[in-house]
TIVO-2410 file (N, C-alpha, C; in nm, 3 decimals):
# residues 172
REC num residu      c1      c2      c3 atome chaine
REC   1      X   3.233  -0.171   1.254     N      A
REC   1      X   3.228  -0.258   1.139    CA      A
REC   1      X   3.361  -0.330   1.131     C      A
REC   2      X   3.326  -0.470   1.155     N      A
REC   2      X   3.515  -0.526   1.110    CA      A
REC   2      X   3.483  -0.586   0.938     C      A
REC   3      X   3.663  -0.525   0.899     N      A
REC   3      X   3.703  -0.560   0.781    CA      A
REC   3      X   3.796  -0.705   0.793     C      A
REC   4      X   3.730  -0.756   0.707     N      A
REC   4      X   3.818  -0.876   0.664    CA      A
REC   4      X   3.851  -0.867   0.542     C      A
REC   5      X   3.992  -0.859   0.482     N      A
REC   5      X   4.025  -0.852   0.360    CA      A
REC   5      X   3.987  -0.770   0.252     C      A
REC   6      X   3.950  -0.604   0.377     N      A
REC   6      X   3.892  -0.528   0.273    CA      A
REC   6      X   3.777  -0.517   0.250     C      A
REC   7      X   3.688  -0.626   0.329     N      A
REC   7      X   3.551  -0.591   0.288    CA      A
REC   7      X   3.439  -0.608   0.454     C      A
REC   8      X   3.343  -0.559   0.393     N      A
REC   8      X   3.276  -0.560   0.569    CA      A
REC   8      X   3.159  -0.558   0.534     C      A
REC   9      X   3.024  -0.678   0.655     N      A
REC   9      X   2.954  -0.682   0.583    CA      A
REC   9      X   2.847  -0.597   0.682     C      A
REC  10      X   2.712  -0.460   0.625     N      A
REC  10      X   2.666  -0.397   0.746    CA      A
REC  10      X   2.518  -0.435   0.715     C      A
REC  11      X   2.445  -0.431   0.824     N      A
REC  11      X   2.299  -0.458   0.853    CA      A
REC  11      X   2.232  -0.347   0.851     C      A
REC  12      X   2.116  -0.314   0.782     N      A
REC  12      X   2.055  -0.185   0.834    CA      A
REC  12      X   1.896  -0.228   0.804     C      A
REC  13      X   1.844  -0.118   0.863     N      A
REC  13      X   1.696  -0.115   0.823    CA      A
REC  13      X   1.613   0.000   0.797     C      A
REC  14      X   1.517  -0.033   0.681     N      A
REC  14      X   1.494   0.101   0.692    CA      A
REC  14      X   1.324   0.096   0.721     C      A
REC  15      X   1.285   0.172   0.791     N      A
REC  15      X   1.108   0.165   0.787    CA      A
REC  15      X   1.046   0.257   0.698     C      A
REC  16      X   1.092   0.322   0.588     N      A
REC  16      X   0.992   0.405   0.514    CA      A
REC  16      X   1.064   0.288   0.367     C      A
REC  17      X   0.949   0.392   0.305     N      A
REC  17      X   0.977   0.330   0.126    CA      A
REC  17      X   1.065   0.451   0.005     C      A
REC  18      X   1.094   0.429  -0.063     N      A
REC  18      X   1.157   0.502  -0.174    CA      A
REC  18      X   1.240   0.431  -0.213     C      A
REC  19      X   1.291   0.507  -0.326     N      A
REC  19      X   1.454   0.466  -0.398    CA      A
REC  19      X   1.563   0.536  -0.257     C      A
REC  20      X   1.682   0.476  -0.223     N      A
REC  20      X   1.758   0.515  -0.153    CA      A
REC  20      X   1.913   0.443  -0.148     C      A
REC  21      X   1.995   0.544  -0.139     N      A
REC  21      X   2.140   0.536  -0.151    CA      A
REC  21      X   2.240   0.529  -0.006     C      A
REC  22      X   2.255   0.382   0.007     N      A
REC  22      X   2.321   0.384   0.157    CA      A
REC  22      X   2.450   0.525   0.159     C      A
REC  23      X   2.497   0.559   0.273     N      A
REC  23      X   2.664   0.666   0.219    CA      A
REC  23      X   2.722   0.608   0.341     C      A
REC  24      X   2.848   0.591   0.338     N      A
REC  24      X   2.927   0.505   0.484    CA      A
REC  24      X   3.060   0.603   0.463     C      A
REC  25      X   3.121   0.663   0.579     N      A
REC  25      X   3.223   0.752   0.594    CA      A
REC  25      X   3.252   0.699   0.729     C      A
REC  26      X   3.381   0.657   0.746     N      A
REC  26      X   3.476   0.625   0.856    CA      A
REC  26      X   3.593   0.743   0.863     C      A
REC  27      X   3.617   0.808   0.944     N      A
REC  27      X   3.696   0.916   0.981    CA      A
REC  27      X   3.798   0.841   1.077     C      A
REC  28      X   3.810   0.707   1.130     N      A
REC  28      X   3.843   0.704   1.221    CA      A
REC  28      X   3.980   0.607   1.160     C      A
REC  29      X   3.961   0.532   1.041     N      A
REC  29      X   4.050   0.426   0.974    CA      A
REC  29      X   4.162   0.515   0.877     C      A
REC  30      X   4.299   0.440   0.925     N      A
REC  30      X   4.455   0.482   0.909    CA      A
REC  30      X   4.454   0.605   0.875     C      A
REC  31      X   4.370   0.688   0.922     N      A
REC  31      X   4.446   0.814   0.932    CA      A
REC  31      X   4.358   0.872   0.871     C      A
REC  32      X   4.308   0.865   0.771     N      A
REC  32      X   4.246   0.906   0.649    CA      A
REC  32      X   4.092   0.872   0.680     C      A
REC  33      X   3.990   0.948   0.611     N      A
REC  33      X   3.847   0.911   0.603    CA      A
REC  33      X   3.830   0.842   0.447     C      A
REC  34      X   3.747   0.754   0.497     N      A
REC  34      X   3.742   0.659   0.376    CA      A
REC  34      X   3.597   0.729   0.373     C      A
REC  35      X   3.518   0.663   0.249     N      A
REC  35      X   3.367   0.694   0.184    CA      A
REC  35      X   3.370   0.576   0.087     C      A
REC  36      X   3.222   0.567   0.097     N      A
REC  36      X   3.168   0.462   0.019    CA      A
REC  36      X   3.033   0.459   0.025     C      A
REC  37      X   2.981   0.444  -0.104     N      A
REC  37      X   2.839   0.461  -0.122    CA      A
REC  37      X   2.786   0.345  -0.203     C      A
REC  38      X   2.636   0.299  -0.185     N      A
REC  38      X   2.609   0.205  -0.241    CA      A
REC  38      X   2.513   0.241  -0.382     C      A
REC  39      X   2.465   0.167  -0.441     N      A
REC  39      X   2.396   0.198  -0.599    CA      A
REC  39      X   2.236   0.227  -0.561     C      A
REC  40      X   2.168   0.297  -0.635     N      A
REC  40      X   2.043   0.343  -0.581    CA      A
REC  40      X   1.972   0.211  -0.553     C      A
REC  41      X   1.884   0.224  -0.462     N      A
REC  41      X   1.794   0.094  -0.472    CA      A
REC  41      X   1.667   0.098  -0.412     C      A
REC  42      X   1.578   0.051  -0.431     N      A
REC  42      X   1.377   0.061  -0.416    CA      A
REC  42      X   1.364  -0.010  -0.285     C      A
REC  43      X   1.313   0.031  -0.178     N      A
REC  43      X   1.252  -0.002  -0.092    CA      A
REC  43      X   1.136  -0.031  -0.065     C      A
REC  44      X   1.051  -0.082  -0.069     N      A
REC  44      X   0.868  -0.137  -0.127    CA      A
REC  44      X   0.828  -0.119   0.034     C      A
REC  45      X   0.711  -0.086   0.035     N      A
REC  45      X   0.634  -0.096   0.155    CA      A
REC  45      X   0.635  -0.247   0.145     C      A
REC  46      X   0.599  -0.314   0.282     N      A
REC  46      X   0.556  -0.406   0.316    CA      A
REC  46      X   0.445  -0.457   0.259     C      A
REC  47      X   0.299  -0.370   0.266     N      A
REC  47      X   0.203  -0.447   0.261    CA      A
REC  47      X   0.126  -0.314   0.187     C      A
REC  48      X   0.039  -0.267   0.112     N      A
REC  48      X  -0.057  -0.212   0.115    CA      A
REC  48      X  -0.207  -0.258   0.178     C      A
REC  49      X  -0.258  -0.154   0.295     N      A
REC  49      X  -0.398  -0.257   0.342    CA      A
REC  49      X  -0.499  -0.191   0.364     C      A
REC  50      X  -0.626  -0.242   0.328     N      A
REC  50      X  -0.716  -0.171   0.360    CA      A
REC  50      X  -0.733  -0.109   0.513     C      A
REC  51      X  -0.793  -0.005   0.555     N      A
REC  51      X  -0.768   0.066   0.701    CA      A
REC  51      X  -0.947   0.049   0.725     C      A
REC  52      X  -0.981   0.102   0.640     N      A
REC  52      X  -1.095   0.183   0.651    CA      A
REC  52      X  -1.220   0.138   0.510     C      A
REC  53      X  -1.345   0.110   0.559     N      A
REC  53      X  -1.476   0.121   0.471    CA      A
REC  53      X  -1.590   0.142   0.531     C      A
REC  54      X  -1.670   0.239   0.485     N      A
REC  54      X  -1.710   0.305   0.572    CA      A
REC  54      X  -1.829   0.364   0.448     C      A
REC  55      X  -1.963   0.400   0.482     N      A
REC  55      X  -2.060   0.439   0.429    CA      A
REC  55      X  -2.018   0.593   0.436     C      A
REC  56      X  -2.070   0.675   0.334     N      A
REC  56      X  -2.039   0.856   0.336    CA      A
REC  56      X  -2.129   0.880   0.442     C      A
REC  57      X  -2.205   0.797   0.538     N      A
REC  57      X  -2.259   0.837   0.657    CA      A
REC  57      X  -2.214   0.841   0.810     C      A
REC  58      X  -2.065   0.762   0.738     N      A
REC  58      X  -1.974   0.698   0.844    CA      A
REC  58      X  -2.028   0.605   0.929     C      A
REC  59      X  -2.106   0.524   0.858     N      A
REC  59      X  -2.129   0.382   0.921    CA      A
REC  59      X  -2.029   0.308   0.852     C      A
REC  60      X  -1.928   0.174   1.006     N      A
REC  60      X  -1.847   0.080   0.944    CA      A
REC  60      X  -1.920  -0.040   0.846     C      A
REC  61      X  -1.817  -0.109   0.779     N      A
REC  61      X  -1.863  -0.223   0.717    CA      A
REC  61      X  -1.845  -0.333   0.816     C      A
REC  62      X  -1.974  -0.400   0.851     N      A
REC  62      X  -2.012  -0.476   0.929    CA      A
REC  62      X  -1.914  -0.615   0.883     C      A
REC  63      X  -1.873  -0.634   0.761     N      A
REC  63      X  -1.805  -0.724   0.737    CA      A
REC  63      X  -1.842  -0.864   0.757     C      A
REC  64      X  -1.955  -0.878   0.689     N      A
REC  64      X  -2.049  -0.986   0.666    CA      A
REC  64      X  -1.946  -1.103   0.599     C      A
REC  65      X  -1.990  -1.218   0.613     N      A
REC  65      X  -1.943  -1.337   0.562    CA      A
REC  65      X  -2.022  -1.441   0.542     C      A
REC  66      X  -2.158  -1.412   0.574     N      A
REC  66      X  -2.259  -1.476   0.523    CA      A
REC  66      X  -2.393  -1.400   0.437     C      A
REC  67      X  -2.457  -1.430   0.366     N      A
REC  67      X  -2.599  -1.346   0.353    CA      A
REC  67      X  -2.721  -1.342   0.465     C      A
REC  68      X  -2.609  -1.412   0.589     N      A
REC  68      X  -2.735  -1.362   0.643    CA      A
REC  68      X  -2.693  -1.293   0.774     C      A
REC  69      X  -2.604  -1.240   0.755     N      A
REC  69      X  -2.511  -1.125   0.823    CA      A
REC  69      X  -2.553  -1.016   0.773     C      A
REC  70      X  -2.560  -0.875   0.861     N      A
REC  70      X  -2.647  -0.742   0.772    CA      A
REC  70      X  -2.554  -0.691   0.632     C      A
REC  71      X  -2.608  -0.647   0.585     N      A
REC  71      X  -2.573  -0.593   0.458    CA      A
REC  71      X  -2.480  -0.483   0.542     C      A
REC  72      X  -2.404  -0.396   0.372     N      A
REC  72      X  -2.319  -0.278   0.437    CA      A
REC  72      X  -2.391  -0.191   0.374     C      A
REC  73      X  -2.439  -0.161   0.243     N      A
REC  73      X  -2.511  -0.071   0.156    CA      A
REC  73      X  -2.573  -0.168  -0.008     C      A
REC  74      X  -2.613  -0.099  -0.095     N      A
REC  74      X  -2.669  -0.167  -0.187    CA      A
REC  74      X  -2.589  -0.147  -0.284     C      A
REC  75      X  -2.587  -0.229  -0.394     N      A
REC  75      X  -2.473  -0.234  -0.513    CA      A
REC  75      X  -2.523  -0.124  -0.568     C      A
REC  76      X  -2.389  -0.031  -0.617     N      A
REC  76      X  -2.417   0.123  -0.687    CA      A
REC  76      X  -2.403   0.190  -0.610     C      A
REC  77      X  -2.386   0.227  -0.498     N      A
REC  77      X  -2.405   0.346  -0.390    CA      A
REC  77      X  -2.261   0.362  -0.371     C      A
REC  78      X  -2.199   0.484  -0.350     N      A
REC  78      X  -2.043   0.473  -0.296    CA      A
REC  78      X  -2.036   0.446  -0.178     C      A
REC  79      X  -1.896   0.442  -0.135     N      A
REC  79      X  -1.838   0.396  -0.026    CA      A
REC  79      X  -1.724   0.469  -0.008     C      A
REC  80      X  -1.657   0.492   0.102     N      A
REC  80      X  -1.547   0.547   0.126    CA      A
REC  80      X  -1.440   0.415   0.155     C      A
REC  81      X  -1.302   0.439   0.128     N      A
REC  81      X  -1.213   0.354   0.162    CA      A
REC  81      X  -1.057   0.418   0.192     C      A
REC  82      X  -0.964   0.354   0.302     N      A
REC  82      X  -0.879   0.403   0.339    CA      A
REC  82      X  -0.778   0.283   0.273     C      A
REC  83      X  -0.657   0.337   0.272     N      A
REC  83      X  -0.574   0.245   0.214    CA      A
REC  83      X  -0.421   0.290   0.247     C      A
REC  84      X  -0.364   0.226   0.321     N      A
REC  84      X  -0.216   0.263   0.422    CA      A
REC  84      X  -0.123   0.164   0.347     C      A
REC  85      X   0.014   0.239   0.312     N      A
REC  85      X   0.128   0.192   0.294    CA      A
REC  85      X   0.179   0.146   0.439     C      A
REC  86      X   0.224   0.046   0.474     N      A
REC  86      X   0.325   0.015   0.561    CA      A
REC  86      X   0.444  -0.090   0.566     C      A
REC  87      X   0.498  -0.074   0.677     N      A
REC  87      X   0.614  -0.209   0.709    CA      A
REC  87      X   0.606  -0.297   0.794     C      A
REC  88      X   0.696  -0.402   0.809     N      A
REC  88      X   0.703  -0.505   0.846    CA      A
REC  88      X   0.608  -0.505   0.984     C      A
REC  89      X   0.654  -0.391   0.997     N      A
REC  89      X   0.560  -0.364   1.180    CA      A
REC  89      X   0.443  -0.293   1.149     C      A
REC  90      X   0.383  -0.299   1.046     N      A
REC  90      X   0.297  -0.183   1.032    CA      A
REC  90      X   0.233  -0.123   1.043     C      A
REC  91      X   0.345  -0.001   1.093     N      A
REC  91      X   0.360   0.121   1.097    CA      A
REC  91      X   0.370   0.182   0.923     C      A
REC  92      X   0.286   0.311   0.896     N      A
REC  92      X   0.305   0.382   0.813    CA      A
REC  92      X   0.410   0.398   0.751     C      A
REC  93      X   0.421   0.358   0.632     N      A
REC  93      X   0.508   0.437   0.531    CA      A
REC  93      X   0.524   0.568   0.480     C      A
REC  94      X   0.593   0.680   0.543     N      A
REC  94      X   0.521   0.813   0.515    CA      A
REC  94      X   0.622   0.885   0.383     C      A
REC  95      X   0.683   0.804   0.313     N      A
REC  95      X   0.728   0.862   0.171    CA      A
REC  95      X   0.636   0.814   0.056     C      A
REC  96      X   0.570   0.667   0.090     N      A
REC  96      X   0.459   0.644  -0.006    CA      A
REC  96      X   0.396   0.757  -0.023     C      A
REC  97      X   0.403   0.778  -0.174     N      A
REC  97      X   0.291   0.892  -0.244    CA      A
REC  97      X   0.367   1.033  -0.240     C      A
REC  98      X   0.492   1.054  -0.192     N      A
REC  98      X   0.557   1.161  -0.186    CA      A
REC  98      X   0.717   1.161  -0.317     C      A
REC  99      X   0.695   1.028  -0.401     N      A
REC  99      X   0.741   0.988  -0.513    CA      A
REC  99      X   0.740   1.154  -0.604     C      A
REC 100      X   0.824   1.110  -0.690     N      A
REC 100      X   0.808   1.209  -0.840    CA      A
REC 100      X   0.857   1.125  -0.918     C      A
REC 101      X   0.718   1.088  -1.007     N      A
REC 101      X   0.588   1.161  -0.979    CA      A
REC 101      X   0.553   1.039  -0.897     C      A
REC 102      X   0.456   1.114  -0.834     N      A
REC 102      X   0.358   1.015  -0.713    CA      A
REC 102      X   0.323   0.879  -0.746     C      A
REC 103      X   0.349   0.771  -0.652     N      A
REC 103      X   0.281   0.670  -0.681    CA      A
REC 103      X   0.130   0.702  -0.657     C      A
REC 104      X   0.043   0.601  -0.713     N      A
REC 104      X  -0.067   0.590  -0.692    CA      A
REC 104      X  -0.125   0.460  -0.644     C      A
REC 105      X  -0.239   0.449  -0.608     N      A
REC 105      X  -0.360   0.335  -0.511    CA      A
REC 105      X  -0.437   0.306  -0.617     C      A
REC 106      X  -0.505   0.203  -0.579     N      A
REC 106      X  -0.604   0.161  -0.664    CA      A
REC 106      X  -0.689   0.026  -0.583     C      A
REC 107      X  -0.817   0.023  -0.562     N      A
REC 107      X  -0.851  -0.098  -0.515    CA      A
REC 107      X  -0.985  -0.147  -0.603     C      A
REC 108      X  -0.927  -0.305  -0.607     N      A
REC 108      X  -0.998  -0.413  -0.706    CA      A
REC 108      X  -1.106  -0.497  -0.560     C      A
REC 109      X  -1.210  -0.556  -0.632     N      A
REC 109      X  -1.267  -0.696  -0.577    CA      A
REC 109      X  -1.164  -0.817  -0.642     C      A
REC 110      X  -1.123  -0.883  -0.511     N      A
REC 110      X  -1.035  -0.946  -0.593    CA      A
REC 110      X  -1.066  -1.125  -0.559     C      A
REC 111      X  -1.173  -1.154  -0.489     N      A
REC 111      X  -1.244  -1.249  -0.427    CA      A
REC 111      X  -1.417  -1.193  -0.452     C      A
REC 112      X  -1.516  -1.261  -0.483     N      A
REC 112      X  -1.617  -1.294  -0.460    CA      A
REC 112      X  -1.658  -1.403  -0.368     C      A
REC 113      X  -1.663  -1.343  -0.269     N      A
REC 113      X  -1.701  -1.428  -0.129    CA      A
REC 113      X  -1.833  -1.557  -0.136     C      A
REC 114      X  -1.960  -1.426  -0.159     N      A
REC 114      X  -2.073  -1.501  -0.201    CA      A
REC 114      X  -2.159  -1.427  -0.287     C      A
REC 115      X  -2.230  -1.446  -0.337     N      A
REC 115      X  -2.276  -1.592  -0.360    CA      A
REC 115      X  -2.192  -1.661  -0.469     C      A
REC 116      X  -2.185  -1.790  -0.459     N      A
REC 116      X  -2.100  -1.933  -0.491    CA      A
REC 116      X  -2.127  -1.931  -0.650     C      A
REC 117      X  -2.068  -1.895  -0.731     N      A
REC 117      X  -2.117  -1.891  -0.895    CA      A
REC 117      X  -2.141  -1.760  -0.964     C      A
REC 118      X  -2.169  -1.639  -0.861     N      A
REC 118      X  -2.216  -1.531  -0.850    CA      A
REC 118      X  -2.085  -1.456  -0.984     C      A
REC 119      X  -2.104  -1.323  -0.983     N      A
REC 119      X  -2.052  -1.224  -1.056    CA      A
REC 119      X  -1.993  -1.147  -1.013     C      A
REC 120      X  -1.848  -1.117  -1.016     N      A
REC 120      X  -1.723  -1.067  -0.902    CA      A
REC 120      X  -1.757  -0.887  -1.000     C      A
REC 121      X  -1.885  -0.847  -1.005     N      A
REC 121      X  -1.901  -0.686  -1.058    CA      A
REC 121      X  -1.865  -0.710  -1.191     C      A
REC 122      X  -1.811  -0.598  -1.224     N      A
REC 122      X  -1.729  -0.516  -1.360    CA      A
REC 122      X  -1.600  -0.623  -1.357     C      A
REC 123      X  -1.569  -0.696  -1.399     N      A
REC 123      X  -1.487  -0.775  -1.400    CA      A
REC 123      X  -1.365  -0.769  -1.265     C      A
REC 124      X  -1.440  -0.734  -1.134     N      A
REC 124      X  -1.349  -0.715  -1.016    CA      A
REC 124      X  -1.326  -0.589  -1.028     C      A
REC 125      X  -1.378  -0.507  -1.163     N      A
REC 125      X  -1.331  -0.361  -1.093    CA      A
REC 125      X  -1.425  -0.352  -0.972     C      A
REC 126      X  -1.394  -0.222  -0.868     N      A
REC 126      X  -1.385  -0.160  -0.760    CA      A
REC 126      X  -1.421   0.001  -0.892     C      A
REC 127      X  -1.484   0.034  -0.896     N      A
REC 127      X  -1.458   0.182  -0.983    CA      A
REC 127      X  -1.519   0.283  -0.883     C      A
REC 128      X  -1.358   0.376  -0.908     N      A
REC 128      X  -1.382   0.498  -0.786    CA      A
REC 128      X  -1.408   0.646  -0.875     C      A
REC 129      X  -1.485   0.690  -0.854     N      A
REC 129      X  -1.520   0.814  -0.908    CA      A
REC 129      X  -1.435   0.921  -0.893     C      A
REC 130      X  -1.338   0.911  -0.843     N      A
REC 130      X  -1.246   0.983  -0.809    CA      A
REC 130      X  -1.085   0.943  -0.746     C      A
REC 131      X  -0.963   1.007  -0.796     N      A
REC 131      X  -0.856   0.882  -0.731    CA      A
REC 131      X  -0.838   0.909  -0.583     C      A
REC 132      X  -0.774   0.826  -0.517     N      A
REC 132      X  -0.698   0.781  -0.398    CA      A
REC 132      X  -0.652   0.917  -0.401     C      A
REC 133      X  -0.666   0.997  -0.277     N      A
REC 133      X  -0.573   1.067  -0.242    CA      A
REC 133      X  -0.515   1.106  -0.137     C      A
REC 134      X  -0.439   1.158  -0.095     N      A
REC 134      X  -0.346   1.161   0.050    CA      A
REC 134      X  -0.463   1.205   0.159     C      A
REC 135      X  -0.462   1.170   0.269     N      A
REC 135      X  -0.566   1.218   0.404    CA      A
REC 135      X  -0.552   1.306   0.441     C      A
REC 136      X  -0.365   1.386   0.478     N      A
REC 136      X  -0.271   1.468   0.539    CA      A
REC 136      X  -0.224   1.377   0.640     C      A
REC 137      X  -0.256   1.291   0.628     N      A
REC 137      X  -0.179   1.132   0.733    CA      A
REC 137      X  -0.048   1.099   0.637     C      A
REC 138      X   0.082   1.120   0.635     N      A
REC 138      X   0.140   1.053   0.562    CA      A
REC 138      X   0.149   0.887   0.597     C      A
REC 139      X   0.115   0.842   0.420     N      A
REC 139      X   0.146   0.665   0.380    CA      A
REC 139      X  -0.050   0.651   0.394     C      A
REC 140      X  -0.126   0.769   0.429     N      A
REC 140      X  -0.257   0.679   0.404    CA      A
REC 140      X  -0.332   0.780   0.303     C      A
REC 141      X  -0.451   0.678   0.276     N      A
REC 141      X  -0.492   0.750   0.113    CA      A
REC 141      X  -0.584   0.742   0.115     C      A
REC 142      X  -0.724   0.807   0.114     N      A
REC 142      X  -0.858   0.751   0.052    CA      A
REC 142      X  -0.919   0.771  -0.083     C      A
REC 143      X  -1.028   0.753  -0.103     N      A
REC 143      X  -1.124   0.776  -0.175    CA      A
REC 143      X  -1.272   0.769  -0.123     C      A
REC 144      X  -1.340   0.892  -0.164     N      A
REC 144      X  -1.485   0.845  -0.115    CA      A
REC 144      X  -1.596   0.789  -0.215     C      A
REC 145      X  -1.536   0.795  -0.306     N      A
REC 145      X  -1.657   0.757  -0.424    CA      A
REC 145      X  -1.631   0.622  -0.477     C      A
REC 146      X  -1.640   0.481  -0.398     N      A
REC 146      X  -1.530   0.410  -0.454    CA      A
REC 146      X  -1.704   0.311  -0.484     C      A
REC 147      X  -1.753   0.229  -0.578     N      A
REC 147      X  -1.838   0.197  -0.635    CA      A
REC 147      X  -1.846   0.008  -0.627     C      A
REC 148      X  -1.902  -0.057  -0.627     N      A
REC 148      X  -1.912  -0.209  -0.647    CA      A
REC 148      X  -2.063  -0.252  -0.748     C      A
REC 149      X  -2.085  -0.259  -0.828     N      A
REC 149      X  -2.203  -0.275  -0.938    CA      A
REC 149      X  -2.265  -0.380  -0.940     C      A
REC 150      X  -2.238  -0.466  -0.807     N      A
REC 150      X  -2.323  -0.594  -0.815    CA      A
REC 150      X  -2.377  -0.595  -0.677     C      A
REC 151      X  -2.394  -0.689  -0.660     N      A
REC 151      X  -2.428  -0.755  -0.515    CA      A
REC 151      X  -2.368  -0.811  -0.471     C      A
REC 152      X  -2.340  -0.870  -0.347     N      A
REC 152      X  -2.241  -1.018  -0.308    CA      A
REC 152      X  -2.162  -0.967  -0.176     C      A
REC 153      X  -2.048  -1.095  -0.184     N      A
REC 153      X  -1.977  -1.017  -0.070    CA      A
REC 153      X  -1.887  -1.002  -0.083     C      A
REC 154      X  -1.780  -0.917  -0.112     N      A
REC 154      X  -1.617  -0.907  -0.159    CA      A
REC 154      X  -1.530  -0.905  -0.062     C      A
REC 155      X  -1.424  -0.898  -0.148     N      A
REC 155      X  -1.288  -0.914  -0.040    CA      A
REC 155      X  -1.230  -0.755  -0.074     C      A
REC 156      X  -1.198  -0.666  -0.089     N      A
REC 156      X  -1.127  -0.589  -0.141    CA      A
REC 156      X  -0.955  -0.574  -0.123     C      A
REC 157      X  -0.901  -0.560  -0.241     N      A
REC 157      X  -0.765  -0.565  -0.263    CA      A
REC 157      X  -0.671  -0.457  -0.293     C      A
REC 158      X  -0.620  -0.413  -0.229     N      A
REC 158      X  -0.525  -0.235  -0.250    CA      A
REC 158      X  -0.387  -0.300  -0.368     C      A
REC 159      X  -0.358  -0.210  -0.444     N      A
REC 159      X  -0.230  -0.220  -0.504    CA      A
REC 159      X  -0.172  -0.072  -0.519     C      A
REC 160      X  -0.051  -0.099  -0.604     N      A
REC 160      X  -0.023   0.044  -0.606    CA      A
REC 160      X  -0.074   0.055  -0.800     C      A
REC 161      X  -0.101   0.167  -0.749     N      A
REC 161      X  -0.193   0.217  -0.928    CA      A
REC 161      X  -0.155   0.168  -1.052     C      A
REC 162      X  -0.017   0.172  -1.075     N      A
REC 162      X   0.047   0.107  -1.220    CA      A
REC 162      X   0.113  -0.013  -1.188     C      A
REC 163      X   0.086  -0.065  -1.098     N      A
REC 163      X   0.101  -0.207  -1.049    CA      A
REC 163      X   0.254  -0.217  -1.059     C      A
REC 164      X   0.327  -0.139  -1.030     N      A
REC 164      X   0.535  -0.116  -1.014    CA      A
REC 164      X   0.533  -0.025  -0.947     C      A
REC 165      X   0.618  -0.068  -0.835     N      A
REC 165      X   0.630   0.059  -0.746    CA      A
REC 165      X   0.812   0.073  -0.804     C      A
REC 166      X   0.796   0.208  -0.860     N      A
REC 166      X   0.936   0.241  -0.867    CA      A
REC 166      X   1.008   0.161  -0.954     C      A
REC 167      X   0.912   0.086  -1.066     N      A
REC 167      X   1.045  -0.005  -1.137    CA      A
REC 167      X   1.074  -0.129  -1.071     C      A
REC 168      X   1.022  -0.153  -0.910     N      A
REC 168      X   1.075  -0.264  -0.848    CA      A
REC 168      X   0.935  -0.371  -0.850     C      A
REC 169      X   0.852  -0.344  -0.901     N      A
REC 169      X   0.741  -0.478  -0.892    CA      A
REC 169      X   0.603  -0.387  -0.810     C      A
REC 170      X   0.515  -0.533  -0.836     N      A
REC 170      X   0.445  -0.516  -0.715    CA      A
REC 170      X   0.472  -0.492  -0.569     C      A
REC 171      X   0.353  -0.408  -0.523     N      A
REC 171      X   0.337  -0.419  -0.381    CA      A
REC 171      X   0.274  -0.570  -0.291     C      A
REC 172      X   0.282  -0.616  -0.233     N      A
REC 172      X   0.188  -0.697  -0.180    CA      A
REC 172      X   0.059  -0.648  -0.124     C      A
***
């Protein structure tokens, strides 16, 4: 690290998420070990994304974009869904959900695809009969009871549950 006038500027990266406190110790400058630490600060996953939808029969979602593309199941029936924290490269975030207390998932319809005029459900809820919970994959999450009350074709949208991760905002 060069100092100019006392100050130095360092690059780092980090690939997981949390609150985190850089610590910098030089043993090697005039003699003496210096220390220096920086102020806590939130690291956000990159992206929250859907992984996985999938019938409780483990048939995929064909991922229709027309009506006359096959259906995936009928409005009312559950569905299973996967939902991965990651980064820039993404790769897993494996402190997502290991928070105190835990963040949480949540996924909305957040597009009504088709039909053109149609009814995006429960006002875009997605209602899961049960929450998001860890796989034993750290950074991924499902739910199997996750519900859509209309017909049509959606987009589905992951967030994190209280829509702030950590005080620092949304997730994307």
């Amino acid at each position: 690290v060069a100092f100019v006038s006392g100050r130095a500027s360092v690059s780092a990266r980090y690939d997981d998420a949390g609150s985190i406190r850089l610590q910098v110790t030089d043993a090697a400058s005039f003699g003496h070990t210096l220390t220096g630490a920086s102020n806590d600060f939130v690291v956000q996953p990159y992206e929250l994304r859907v992984t996985r939808v999938q019938t409780p029969a483990g048939i995929d979602n064909p991922a229709p974009a027309a009506y006359a593309d096959d259906a995936f199941l009928a409005a009312g029936l559950p569905f299973e869904v996967d939902v991965e924290a990651v980064d820039a490269d993404g790769d897993r975030t494996p402190n997502f959900g290991r928070e105190t207390p835990a963040e949480g998932v949540r996924v909305t319809s957040d597009v009504l695809v088709a039909p053109a005029g149609g009814r995006n459900g429960s006002s875009g809820d997605v209602i899961d009969g049960a929450a998001f919970g860890p796989t034993g994959v750290p950074g991924r999450f499902e739910n199997d009871r996750v519900v859509f009350d209309e017909v049509g074709i959606i987009r589905l949208r992951p967030a994190v549950a209280d829509g702030d991760y950590l005080g620092s905002g949304a997730v994307p």
